[in-house]
C-alpha positions in Angstrom: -6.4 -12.3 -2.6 -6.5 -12.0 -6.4 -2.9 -9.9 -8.0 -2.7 -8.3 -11.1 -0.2 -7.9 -13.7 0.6 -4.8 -15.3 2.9 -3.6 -17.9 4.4 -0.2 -17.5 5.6 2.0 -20.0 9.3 1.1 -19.4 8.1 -2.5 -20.5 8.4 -3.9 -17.2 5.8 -6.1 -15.4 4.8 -4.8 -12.0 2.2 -7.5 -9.7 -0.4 -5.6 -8.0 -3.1 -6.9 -5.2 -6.5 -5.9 -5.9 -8.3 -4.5 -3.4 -10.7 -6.9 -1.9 -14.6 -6.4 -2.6 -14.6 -6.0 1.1 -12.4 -3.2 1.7 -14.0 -1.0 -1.2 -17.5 -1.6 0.2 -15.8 -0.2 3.8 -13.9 2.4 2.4 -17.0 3.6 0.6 -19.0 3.3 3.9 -16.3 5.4 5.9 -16.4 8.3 2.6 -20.1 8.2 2.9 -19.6 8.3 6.8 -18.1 11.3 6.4 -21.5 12.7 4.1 -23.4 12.3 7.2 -20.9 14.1 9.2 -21.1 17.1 6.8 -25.0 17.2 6.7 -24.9 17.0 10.8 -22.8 19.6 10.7 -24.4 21.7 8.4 -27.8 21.2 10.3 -26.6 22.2 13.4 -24.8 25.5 11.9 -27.9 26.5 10.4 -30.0 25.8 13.1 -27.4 28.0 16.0 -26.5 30.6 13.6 -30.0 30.9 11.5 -27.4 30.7 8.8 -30.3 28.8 6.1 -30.7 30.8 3.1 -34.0 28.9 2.9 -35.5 27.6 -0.4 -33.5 26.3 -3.2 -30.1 27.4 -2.5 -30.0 25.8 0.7 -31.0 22.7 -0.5 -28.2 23.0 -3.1 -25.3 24.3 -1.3 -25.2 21.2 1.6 -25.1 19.0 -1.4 -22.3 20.5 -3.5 -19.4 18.8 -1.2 -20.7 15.6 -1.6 -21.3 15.5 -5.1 -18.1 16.4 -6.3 -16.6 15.1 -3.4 -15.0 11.5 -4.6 -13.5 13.0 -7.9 -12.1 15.9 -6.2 -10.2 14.1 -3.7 -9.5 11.1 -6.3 -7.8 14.2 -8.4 -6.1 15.6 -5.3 -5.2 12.5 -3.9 -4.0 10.9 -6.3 -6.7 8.2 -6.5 -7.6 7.9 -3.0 -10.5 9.2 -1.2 -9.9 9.4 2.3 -11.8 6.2 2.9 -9.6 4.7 0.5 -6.4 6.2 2.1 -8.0 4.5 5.5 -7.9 1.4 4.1 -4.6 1.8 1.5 -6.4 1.6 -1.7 -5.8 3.7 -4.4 -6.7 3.9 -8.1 -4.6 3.0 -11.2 -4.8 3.0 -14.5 -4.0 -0.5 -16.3 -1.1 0.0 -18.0 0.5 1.1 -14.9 0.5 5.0 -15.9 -0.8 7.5 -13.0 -4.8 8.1 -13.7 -5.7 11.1 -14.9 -8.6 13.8 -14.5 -10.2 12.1 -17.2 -9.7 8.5 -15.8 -11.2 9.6 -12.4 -13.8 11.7 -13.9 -15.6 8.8 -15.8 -15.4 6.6 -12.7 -17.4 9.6 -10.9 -20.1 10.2 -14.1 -20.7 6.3 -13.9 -21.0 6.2 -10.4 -24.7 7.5 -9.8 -25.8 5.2 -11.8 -24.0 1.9 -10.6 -23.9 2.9 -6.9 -26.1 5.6 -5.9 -29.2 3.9 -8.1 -29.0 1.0 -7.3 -27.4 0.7 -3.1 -24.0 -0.5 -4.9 -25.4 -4.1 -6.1 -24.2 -3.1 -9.7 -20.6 -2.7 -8.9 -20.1 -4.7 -6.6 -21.4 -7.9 -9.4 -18.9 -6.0 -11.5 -15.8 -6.1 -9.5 -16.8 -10.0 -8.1 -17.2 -10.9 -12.3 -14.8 -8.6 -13.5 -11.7 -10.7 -12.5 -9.4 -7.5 -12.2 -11.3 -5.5 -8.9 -13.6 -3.2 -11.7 -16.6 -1.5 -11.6 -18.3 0.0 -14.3 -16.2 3.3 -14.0 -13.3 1.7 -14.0 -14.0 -0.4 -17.2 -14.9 2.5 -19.1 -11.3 4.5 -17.6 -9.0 1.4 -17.8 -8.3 1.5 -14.2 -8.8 -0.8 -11.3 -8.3 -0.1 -7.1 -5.2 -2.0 -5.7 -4.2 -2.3 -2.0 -0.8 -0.9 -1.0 -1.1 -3.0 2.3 2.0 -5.3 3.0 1.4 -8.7 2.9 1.7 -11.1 5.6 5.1 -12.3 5.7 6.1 -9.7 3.3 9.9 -9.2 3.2 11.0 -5.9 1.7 13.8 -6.8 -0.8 17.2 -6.2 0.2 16.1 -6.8 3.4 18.2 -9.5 4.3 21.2 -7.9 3.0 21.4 -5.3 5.2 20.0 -7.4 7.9 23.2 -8.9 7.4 25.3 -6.2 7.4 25.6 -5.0 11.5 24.8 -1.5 12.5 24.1 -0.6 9.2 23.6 3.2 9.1 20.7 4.5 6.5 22.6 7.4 4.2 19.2 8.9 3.2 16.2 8.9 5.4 14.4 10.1 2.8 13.9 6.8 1.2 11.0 6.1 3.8 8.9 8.6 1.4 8.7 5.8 -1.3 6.4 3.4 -1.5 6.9 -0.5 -1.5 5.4 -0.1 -5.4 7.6 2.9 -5.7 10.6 0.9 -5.1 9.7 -2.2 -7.2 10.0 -0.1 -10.1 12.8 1.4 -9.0 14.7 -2.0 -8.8 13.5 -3.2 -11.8 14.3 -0.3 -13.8 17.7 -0.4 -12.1 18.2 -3.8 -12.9 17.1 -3.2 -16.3 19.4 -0.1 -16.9 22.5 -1.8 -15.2 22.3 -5.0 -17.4 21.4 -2.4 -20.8 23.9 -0.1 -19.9 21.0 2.1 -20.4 22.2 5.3 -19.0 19.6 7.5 -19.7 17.2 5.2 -18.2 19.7 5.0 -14.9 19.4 9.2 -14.8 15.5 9.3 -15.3 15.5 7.2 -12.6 17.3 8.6 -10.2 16.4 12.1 -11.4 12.2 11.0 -10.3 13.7 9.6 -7.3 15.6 13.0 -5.8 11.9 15.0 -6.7 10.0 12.8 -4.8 12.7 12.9 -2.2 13.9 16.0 -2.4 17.4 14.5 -2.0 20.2 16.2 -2.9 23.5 14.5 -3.4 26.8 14.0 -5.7 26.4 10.5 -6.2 26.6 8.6 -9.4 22.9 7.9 -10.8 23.2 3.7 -9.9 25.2 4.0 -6.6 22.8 6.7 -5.4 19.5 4.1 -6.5 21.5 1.5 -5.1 21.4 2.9 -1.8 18.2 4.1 -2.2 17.0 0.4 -1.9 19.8 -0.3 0.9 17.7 2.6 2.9 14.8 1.6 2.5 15.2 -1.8 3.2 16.6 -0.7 6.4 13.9 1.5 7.1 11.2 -0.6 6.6 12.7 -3.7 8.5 13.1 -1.2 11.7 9.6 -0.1 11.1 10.2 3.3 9.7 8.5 2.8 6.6 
């Protein structure tokens, strides 16, 4: 499967899988799965309850969820549609920031025209051209859909350190709340502030860390990231992650 490369802010280079052609087309059908669900639903409400307010209007109303359905759970969700949460994709912008309303809200304007009009065929030539998993939308937003599944054989870092050390004892369950990208960053930054002495980096850190978290705790800002990592190594190696 094809990786991409992507310079964050901090200046540090994080590799990303792009999601498979495959999984976007089945993440797509499960989100449009869920249309027909809706419509079924709405059918069958109207039809017990007489509930149709008949002409225009009720042609309109059944349709609002799905229109604005992908870009308000993209916004919500932060990139993921719940067929896309199914299959652990999600949407980023390129230079590794978090998309925003406006990313997500070109990638939803283009879509009609790239999907809808034409069954898909459109984007999906796009993303198999494209070299970096994009559509359309995404060209025109910067952003591309990565997978957050673990790859086969994937070792968390740190792993084998605390494999090593026997009935090692997680000090913050918490950590499970991060992601595997989540803590990539967090271990380069870390890395990166430690060799820098880069204090301010080391607090902004740790600081993101807690509100994710919601940890609360006393220890210094590289200890506390430190064990951060520990934790989570522990936690995913045990298969609490």
């Amino acid at each position: 499967m094809s990786t991409i490369r992507i310079q964050t802010t901090q200046n540090v280079s994080l590799e990303y899988e792009i999601a498979s052609a495959g999984d976007r087309i089945l993440a797509s059908l499960i989100d449009y799965g869920l249309y027909f669900v809706w419509f079924i639903a709405w059918t069958l409400l109207n039809g017990e309850y007489h509930l149709s307010p008949g002409g225009r209007a009720g042609q309109v109303i059944p349709m609002l969820p799905t229109t604005f359905y992908m870009l308000a759970c993209e916004v919500f969700f932060n990139g993921q549609t719940l067929g896309k949460k199914a299959l652990s994709l999600r949407v980023v912008r390129l230079d590794g920031t978090r998309a925003g309303l406006g990313d997500y809200l070109l990638r939803w304007l283009l879509r009609p025209i790239e999907i809808v009009a034409t069954s898909g065929v459109v984007a999906l030539v796009t993303i198999l051209l494209n070299g970096r998993g994009q559509r359309l939308g995404d060209l025109a937003a910067g952003t591309t859909v990565i997978s957050l599944k673990k790859r086969p054989g994937y070792a968390t870092p740190l792993a084998g350190e605390v494999a090593a050390i026997a009935g090692y004892q997680p000090v913050f369950a918490q950590a499970a709340a991060l992601s595997d990208h989540d803590v990539a960053l967090i271990r380069k930054l870390l890395y990166h502030g430690s060799k820098q002495e880069n204090y301010m980096l080391l607090n902004e850190v740790a600081n993101k860390v807690k509100a994710i978290t919601g940890i609360q705790t006393s220890l210094q800002d590289e200890p506390f990231l430190k064990t951060i990592l520990r934790d989570h190594a522990h936690l995913a190696v045990h298969g609490s992650v």
